[in-house]
N, C-alpha and C positions, 0 to 999 in steps of 0.2 A: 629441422622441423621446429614450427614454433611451440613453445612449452604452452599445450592447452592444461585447461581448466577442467576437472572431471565434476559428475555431481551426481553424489550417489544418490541409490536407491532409486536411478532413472535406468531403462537399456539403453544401446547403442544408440537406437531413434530416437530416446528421449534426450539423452545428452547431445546429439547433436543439434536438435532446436533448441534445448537450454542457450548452449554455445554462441549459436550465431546471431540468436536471437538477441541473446546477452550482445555482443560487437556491433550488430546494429543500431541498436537502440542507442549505447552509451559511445557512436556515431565515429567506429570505427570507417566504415564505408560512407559517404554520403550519401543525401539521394541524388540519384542520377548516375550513380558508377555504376557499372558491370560486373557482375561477381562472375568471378570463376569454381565453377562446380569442381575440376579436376586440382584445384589446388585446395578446394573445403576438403575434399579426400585424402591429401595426402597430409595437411594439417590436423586432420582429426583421427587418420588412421582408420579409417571407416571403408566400407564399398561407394559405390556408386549409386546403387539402390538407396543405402540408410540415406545418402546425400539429397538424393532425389526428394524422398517422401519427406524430409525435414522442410527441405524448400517450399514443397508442395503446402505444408503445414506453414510456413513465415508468410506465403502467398495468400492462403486463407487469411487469415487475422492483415493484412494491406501492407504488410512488408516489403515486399517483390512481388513484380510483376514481370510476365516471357512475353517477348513478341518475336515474330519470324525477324530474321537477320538481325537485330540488336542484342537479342540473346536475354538472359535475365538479367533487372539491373532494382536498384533501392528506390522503394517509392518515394515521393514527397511525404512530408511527415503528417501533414493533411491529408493524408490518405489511409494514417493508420488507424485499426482500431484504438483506441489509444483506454475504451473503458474495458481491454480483453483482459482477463487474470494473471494471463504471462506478460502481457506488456506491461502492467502497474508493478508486476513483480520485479518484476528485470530492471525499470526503471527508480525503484525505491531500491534497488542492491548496490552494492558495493559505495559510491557516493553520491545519492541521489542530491540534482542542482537543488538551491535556492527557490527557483521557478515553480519546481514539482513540490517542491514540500509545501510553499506558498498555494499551490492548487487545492493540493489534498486538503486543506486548511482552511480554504475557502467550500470544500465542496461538504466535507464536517458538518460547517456552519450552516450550512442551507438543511441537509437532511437529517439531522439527527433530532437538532429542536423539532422538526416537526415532526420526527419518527414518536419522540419521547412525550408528546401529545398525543398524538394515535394512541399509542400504548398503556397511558392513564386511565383512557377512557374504552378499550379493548381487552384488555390483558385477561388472562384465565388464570386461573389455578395454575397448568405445568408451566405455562409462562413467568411468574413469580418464581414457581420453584428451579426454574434455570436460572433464572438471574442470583438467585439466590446461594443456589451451587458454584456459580463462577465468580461470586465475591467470595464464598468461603475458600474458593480455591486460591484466591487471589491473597485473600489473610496470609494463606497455607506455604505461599510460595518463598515470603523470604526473602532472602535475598537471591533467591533463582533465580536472574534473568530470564531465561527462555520460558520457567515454569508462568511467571508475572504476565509475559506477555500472551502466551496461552490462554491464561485466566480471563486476560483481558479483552482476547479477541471474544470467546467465551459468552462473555458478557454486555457485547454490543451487539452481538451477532441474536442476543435471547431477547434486548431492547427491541431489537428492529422487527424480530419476529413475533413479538409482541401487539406488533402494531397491527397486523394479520391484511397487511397489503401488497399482495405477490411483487409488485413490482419496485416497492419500498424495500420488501427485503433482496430483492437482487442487488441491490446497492451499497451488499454487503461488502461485494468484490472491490468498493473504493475504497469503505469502511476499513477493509481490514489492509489494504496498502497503508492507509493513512497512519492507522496504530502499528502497524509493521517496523515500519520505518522510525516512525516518533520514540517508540517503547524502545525496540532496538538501541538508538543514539540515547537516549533519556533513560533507562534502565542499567545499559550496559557501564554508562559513567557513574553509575553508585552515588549523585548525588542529584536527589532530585524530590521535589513534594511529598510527601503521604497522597495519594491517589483514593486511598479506598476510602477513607472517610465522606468525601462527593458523591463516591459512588455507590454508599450507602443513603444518602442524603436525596440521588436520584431514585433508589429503588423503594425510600419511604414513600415519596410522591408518586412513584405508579402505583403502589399498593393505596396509598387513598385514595386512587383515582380524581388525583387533582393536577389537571393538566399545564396549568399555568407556573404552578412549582417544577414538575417535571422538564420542561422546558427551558428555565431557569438554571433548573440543578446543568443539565445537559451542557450549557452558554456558559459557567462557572468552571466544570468539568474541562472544556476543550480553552477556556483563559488560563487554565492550570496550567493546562500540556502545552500550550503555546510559549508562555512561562518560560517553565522548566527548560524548554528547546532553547530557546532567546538563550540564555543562562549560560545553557553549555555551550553554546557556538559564540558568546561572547569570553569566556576562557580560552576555546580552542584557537579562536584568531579576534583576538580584542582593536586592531584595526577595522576588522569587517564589520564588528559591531557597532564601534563610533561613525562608522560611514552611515550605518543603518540608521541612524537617531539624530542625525545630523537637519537642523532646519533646512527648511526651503529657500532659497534666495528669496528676493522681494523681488515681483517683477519690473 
């Protein structure tokens, strides 16, 4: 049996979409193979049922698809949800590519300056005093890893709902891949920026309700975390790095 992966604080159901969903994604099956239900069972040590209804659940979100006589097989990647909360998570875990962190990075840049404008000129009272509470927790954390990044989801999560745009703040669920991931690798290496000072720098400018700073802080904020990332991934493989910086030929 293959040595699976458990993931607490899920049931059986849950760990086995964890699971597969996890192998899919980081493109154990491709798309267009066949999965075998009777072998996800015996590899997970599960019924048939729990097998079923996971599937059922990878189906929903565009993962698999059943047809009569071909059986279930992996969609094209075009097919998947790809802004669903377990898909950004699965695909920010373990070693999320180049591509994805480059996404997350680009989609930051688009919605946050202009979250962090809304919210200059939106912002209430408990709104303030969230943000408020997620920087102090952020002071509080230390060198906590997981406590930092917490704080920091915290924190963006209180910006965007700040902006009191239902479907701004749904865009929390990229938001928080993006610092998931970044904080994780950037926190977990112990060497990296002072963050909070920005992120006091941004919550001055919501509180005056001056939205052009706000916006600013925010674009300053993520050239930070871009930074910091660049940084580490040019120690972990200083090859990959010089390749990165590398001029263009001349055509």
């Amino acid at each position: 049996m293959e040595n699976v992966v458990t993931h607490p604080g899920k049931g059986l159901h849950g760990q086995a979409v964890e699971e597969l969903g996890r192998r899919i994604i980081r493109g154990d099956y491709p798309p267009g193979s066949v999965v075998d239900p009777v072998k996800f069972e015996t590899e997970l040590g599960v019924s048939k049922t729990v097998v079923r209804e996971a599937m059922r659940v990878l189906a929903s979100k565009g993962l698999l698809e059943s047809k009569q006589k071909r059986g279930t097989t992996i969609r094209p990647r075009a097919d998947w949800n790809l802004l669903d909360s377990d898909l950004l998570r699965w695909q920010g875990s373990s070693a999320p590519t180049d591509a994805f962190l480059e996404d997350l990075a680009e989609v930051r840049a688009i919605v946050e300056p202009a979250g962090a404008r809304f919210a200059a000129t939106r912002r209430t009272p408990s709104d303030l005093d969230a943000m408020r509470q997620a920087l102090d927790a952020m002071a509080a954390a230390g060198t906590d890893a997981e406590a930092m990044v917490e704080a920091d989801l915290a924190f963006h999560r209180a910006l965007l709902d700040a902006a009191h745009n239902e479907l701004l703040s749904r865009m929390e669920v990229v938001i928080e891949a993006g610092l998931r991931v970044r904080d994780r690798i950037v926190h977990g290496a112990r060497h990296h920026s002072d963050s909070i000072p920005v992120h006091q720098e941004l919550l001055r400018a919501v509180e005056a309700g001056d939205p052009d700073a706000a916006s600013a802080a925010v674009e300053s904020l993520l050239a930070q975390a871009s930074d910091d990332l660049a940084a580490i991934r040019a120690r972990e493989d200083p090859d990959h790095a010089a390749n990165d910086t590398l001029p263009e030929e001349a055509p």
